[in-house]
C-alpha positions as CSV (number, residue, x, y, z in Angstrom):
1,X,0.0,0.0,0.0
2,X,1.1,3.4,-1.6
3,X,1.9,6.1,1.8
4,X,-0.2,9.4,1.8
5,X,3.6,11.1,1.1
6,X,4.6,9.0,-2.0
7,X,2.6,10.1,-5.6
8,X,2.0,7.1,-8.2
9,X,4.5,8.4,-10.5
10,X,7.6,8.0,-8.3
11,X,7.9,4.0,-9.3
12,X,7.7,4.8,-13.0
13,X,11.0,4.2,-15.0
14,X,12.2,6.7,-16.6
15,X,13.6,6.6,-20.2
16,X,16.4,8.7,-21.5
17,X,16.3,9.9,-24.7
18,X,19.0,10.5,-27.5
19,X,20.3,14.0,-26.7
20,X,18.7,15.9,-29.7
21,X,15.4,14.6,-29.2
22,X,15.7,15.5,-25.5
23,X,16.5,19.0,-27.3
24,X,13.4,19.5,-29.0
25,X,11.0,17.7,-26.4
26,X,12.5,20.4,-23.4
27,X,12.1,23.3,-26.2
28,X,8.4,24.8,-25.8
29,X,5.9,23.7,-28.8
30,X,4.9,26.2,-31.2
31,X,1.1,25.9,-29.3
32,X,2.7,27.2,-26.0
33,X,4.5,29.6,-28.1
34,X,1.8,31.8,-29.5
35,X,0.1,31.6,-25.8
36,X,-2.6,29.0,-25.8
37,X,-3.0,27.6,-22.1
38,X,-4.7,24.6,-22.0
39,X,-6.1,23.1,-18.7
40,X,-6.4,19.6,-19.6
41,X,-7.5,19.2,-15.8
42,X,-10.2,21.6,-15.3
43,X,-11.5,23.1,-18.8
44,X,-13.8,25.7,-17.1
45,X,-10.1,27.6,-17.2
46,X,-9.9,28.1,-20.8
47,X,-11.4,30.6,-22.7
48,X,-11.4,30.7,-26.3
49,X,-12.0,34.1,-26.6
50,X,-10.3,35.2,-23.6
51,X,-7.3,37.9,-25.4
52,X,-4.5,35.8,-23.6
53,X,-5.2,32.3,-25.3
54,X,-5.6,33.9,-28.6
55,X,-2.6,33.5,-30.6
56,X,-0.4,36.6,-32.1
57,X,-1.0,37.4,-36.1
58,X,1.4,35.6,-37.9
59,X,2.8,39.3,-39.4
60,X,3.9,40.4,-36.0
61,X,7.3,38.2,-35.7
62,X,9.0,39.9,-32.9
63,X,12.7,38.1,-34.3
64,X,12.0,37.6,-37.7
65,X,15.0,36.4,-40.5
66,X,14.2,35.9,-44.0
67,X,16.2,33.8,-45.9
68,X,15.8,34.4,-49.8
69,X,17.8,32.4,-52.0
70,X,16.0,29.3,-51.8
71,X,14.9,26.4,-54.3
72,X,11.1,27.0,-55.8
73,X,10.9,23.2,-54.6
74,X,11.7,24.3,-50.8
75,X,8.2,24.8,-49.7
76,X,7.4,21.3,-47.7
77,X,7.5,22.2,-44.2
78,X,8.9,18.6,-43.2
79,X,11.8,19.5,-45.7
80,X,12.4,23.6,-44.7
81,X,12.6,21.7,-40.6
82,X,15.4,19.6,-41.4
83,X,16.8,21.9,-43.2
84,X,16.7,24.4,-40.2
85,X,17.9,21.9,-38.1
86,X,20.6,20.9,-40.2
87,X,22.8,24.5,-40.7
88,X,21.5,25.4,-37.0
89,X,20.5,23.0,-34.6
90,X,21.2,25.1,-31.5
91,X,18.6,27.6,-32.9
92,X,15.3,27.7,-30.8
93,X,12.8,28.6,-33.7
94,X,9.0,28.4,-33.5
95,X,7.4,29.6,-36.9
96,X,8.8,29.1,-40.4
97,X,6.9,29.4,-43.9
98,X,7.7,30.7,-47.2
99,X,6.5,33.9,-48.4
100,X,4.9,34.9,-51.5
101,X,8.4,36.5,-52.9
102,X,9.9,32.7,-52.3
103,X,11.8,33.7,-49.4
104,X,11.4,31.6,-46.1
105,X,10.0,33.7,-43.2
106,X,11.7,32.4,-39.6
107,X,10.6,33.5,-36.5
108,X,13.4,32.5,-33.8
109,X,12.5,32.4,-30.2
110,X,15.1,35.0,-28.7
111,X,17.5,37.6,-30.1
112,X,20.3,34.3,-29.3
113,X,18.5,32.2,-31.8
114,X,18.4,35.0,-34.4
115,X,21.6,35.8,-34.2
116,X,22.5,31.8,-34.8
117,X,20.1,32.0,-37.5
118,X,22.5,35.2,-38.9
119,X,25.0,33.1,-39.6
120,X,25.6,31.2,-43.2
121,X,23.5,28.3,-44.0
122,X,24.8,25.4,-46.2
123,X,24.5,25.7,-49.8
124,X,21.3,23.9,-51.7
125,X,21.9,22.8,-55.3
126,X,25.0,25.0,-55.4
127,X,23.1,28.0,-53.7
128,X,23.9,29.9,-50.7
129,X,20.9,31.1,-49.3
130,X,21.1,35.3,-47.8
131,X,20.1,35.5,-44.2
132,X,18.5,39.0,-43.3
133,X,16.6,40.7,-40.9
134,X,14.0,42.6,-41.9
135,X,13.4,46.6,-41.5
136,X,10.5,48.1,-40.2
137,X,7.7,49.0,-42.8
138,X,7.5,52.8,-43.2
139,X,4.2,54.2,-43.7
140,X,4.2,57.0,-45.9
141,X,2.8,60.2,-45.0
142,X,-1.0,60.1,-46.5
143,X,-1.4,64.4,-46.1
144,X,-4.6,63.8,-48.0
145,X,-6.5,61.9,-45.1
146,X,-10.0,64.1,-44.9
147,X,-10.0,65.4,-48.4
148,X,-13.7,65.8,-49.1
149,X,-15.1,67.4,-52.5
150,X,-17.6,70.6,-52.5
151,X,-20.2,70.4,-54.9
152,X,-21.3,72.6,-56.7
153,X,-18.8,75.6,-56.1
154,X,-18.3,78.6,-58.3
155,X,-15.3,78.5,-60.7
156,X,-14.3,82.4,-59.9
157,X,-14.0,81.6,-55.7
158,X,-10.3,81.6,-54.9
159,X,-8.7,79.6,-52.2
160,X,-8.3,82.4,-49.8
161,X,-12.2,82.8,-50.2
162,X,-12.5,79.7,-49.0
163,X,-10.3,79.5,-46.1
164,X,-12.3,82.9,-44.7
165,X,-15.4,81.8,-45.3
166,X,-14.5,78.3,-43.3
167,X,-12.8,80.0,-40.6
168,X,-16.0,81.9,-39.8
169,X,-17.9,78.2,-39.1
170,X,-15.2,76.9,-37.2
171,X,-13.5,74.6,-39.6
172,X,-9.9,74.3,-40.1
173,X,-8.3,73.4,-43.6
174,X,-5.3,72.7,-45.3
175,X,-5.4,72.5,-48.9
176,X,-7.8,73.7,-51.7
177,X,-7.5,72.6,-54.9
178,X,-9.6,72.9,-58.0
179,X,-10.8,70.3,-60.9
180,X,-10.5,71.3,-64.7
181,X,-12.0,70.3,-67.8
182,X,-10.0,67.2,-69.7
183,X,-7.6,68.5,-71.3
184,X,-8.0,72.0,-70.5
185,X,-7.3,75.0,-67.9
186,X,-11.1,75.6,-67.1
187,X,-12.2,75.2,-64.1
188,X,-15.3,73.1,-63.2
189,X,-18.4,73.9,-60.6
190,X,-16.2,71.7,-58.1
191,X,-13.5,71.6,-56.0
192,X,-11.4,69.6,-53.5
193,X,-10.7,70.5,-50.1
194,X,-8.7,69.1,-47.0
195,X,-9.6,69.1,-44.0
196,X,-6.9,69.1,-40.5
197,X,-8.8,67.5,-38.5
198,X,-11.3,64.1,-38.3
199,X,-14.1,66.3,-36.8
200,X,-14.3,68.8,-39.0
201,X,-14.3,66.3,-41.8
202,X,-17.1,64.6,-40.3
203,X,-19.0,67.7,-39.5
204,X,-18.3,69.2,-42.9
205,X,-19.8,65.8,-44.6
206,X,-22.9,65.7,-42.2
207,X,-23.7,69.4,-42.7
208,X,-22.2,70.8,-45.4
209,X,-20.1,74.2,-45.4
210,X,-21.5,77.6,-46.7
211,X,-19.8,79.9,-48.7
212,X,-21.8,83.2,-48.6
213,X,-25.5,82.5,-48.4
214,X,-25.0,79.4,-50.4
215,X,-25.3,76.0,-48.9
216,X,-22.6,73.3,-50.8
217,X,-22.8,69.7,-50.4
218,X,-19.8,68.1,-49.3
219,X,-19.0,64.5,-50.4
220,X,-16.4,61.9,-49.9
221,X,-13.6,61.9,-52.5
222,X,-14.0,58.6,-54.8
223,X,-10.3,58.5,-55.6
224,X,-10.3,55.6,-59.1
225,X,-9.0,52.1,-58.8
226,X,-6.1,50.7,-59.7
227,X,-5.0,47.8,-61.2
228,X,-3.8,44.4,-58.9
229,X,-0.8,43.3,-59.8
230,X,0.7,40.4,-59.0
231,X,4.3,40.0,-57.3
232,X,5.0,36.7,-58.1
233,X,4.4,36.3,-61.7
234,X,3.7,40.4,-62.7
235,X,0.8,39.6,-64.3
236,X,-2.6,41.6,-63.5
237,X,-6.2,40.7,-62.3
238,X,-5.0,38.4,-59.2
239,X,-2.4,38.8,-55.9
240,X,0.9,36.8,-55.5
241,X,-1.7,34.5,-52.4
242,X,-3.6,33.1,-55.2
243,X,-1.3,33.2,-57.8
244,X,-1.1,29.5,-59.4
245,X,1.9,31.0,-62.1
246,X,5.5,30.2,-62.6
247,X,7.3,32.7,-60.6
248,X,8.8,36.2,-62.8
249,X,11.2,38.0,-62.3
250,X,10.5,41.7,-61.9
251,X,13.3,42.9,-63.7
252,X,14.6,40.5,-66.3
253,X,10.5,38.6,-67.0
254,X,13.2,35.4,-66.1
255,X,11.8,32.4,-64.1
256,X,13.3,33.2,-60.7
257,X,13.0,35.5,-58.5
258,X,13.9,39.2,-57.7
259,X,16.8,38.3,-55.4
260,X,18.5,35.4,-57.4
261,X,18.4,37.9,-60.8
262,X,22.1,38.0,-61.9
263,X,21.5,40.1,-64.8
264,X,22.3,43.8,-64.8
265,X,19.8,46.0,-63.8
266,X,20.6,48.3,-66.8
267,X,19.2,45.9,-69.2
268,X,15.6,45.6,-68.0
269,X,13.0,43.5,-69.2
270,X,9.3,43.4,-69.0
271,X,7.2,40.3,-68.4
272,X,3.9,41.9,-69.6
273,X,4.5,44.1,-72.9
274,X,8.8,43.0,-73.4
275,X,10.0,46.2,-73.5
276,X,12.9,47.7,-71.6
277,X,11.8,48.6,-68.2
278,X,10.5,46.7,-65.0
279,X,7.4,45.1,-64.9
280,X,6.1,47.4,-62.7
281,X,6.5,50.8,-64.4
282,X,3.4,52.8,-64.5
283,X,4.4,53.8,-67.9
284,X,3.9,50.1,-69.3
285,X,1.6,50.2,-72.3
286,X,-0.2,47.1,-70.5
287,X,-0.9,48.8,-67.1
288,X,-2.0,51.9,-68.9
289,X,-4.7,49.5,-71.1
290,X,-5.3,48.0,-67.4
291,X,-6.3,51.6,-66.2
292,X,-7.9,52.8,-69.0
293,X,-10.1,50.3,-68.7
294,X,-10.8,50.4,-65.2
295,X,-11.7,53.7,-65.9
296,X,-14.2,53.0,-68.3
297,X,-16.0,50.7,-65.8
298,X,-16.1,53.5,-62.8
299,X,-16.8,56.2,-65.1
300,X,-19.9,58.2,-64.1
301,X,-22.9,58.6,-66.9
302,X,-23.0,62.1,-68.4
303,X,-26.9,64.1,-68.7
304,X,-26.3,63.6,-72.4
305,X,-25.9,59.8,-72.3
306,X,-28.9,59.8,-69.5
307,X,-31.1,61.4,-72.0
308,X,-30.0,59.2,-75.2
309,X,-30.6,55.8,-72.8
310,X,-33.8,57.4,-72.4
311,X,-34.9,58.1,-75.6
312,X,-33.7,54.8,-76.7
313,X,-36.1,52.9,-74.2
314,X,-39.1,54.8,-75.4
315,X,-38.4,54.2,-78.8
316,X,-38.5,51.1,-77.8
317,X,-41.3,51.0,-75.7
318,X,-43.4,52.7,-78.7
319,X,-42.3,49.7,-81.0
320,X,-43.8,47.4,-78.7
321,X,-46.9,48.9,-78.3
322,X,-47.4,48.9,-81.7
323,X,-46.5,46.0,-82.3
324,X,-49.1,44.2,-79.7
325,X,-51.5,46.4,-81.2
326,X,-51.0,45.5,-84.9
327,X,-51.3,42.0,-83.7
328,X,-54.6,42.2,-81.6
329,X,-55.8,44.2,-85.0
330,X,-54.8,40.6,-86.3
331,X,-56.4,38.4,-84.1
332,X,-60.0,40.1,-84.6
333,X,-60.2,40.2,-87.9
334,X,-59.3,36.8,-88.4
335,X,-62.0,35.9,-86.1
336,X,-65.4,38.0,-87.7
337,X,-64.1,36.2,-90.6
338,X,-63.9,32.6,-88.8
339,X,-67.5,34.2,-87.6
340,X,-68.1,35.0,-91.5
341,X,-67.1,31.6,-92.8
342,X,-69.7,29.9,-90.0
343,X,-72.4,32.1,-90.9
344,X,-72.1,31.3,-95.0
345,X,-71.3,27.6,-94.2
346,X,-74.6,27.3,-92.0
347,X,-77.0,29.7,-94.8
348,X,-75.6,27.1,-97.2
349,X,-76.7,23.9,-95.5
350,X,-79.6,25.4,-95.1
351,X,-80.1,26.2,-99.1
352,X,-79.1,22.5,-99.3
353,X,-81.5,21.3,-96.8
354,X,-84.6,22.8,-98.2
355,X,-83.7,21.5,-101.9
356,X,-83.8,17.6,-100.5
357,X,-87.0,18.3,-98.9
């Protein structure tokens, strides 16, 4: 009989394990890595939606390396873990997968593990993969965040006009600019206007603005699409996550990637129209027919094409109408004389009749 001090695990025999097994097994799993705590014992504890056992996005990697340089076959995740394993096995890592550029993403546990993971890597196929650590995005300055658009405006009211006039009801801007004609230097009834603030952009949209006695709508500023392009094979239409392609390069249209190009960047090549430049210059006869047409899907319907739409669908309309009356016309007279040929074909049997007899 077991004593109240002694547990029932203290009998059990213990088996040692090879020393790089015992490695991995004492290293935390990626599971207890991105924070889920699971009470096996008492499930009341966990939470699913509790913010502590909810897992980190996978873009927030607070030691990322990317290694570019890879193999386009390099994607299995069996195959990138012994390959991790076999340039650094003293390197703690808990998330690797390949990105859409065919680089390999590695999140190490600790700045000692990414600096491991710093180090060169064996060559593949002849290769030596880069090791790199990533900068920090930079966001660019977006100085047009509460542009709006007054409807309606005169073309003669200058800038300064409008400043005063907004000034008087308490709104604050920073930049006035006017729209033209196509082509030309005249201005039309509407303008563009930036705001400094979020609540005077909200206001403004909710109440309008006034410049004199007149009252102007003020609407949000429906800036045109642009086309998707692709990074992984510079096509259009689609992004590099569902791209099913042969990877492009961006410079030379070759069948590799941006980082293994070894021809000069002075000789470019596109992999869309084949002229010389990159595939994504905003020049490129094919991103220009990509926008142009774009364009002709968003673009509004002017009074004139309003009216002709119009015109066309009574026209129609008319046809129609006369055309169900020319056909009921039809229909009647061919039944008087259906009513006709009864009447003759009974006065005749009759005739007939009346001779027997």
């Amino acid at each position: 009989m077991e004593s109240p001090d002694q547990t029932p695990y203290q009998n059990v025999e213990v088996i040692d394990i090879d020393p790089q097994s015992r490695k991995r097994a004492a290293s935390p799993t990626l599971e207890q890595e991105l924070g889920r705590k699971m009470h096996h014992g008492d499930p009341e504890h966990y939470d699913e939606n509790a913010e502590s056992n909810r897992p980190p996005p996978s873009n927030k990697v607070q030691y990322p390396v990317i290694l570019s340089g890879l193999q386009p076959n390099m994607k299995h995740p069996i195959s990138i873990r012994h390959y991790i394993e076999q340039c650094h096995p003293t390197a703690a890592v808990i998330l690797a997968r390949p990105t859409a550029s065919g680089a390999l993403l590695i999140a190490a546990q600790d700045l000692k593990s990414q600096k491991i993971l710093m180090k060169p890597w064996q060559p593949i196929a002849g290769k030596l993969p880069t090791p790199r650590i990533p900068g920090p995005r930079r966001e660019q300055p977006n100085n047009n965040k509460y542009e709006a658009v007054i409807i309606r405006i005169h073309p003669s009211v200058i800038d300064t006009e409008v400043y005063h006039e907004l000034q008087q009801q308490g709104y604050s801007a920073t930049n006035f600019r006017r729209f033209y004609r196509k082509g030309t230097s005249t201005p039309i009834w509407k303008a563009a206007i930036t705001f400094a603030t979020e609540e005077n952009y909200n206001r403004a949209l909710m109440d309008g603005i006034f410049i004199g006695y007149e009252h102007h709508v003020v609407q949000t500023l429906q800036r045109p699409p642009t086309p998707l392009q692709c990074f992984k094979c510079q096509r259009f239409g689609h992004l590099a996550a569902h791209c099913t392609h042969t990877q492009t390069c961006l410079c030379c249209a070759g069948n590799h990637t941006l980082a293994d190009c070894d021809k000069p960047k002075e000789e470019p090549k596109c992999a869309n129209c084949q002229e010389a430049h990159i595939a994504s210059y905003k020049g490129c006869t094919k991103y220009k027919r990509e926008v142009s047409n774009i364009q002709e899907k968003h673009e509004p319907v002017t009074k004139a094409e309003t009216i002709s739409r119009k015109t066309h669908q009574a026209n129609i309309r008319k046809i129609k109408d006369t055309h169900h009356q020319e056909l009921n016309e039809l229909k009647e007279n061919h039944r008087r004389d259906l009513e006709e040929a009864k009447i003759q074909q009974v006065e005749a049997d009759k005739e007939t009749f009346h001779k027997i007899i």
